[in-house]
C-alpha positions in Angstrom: 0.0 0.0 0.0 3.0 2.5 0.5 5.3 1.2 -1.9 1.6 1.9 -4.8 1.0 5.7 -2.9 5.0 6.2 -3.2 4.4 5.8 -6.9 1.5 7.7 -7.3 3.9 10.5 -6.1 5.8 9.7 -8.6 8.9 7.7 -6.3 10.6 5.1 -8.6 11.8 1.7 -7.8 14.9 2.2 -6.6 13.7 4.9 -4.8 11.0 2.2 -3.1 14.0 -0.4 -2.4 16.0 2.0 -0.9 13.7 3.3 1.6 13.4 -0.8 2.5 17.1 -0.7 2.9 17.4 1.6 4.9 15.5 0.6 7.5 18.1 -2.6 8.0 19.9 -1.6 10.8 16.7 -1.0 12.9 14.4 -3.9 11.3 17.5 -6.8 11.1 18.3 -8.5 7.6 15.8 -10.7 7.9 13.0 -8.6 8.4 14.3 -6.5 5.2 14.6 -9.7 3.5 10.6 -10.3 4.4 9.9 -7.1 3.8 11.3 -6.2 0.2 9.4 -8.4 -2.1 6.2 -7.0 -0.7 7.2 -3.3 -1.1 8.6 -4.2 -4.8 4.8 -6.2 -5.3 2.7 -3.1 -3.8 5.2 -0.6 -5.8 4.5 -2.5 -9.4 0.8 -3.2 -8.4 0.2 -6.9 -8.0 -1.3 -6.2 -4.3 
């Protein structure tokens, strides 16, 4: 749901990714891990 309002804004995937990334040191690998594929679904629609 972010990740599709992000775009709407006109945020591009790398831009979507990053702010996953970003939240590593806070959220641990493998919650970024868990985390990314969703973002990268919700940012190209198929949510």
């Amino acid at each position: 749901m972010h990740a599709m309002m992000a775009k709407s804004e006109g945020a591009a995937r790398e831009e979507i990714i990053a702010a996953v990334v970003l939240n590593l040191h806070h959220s641990g690998f493998a919650n970024v891990l868990e985390c990314l594929p969703a973002a990268i679904d919700g940012f190209e629609g198929k949510i």
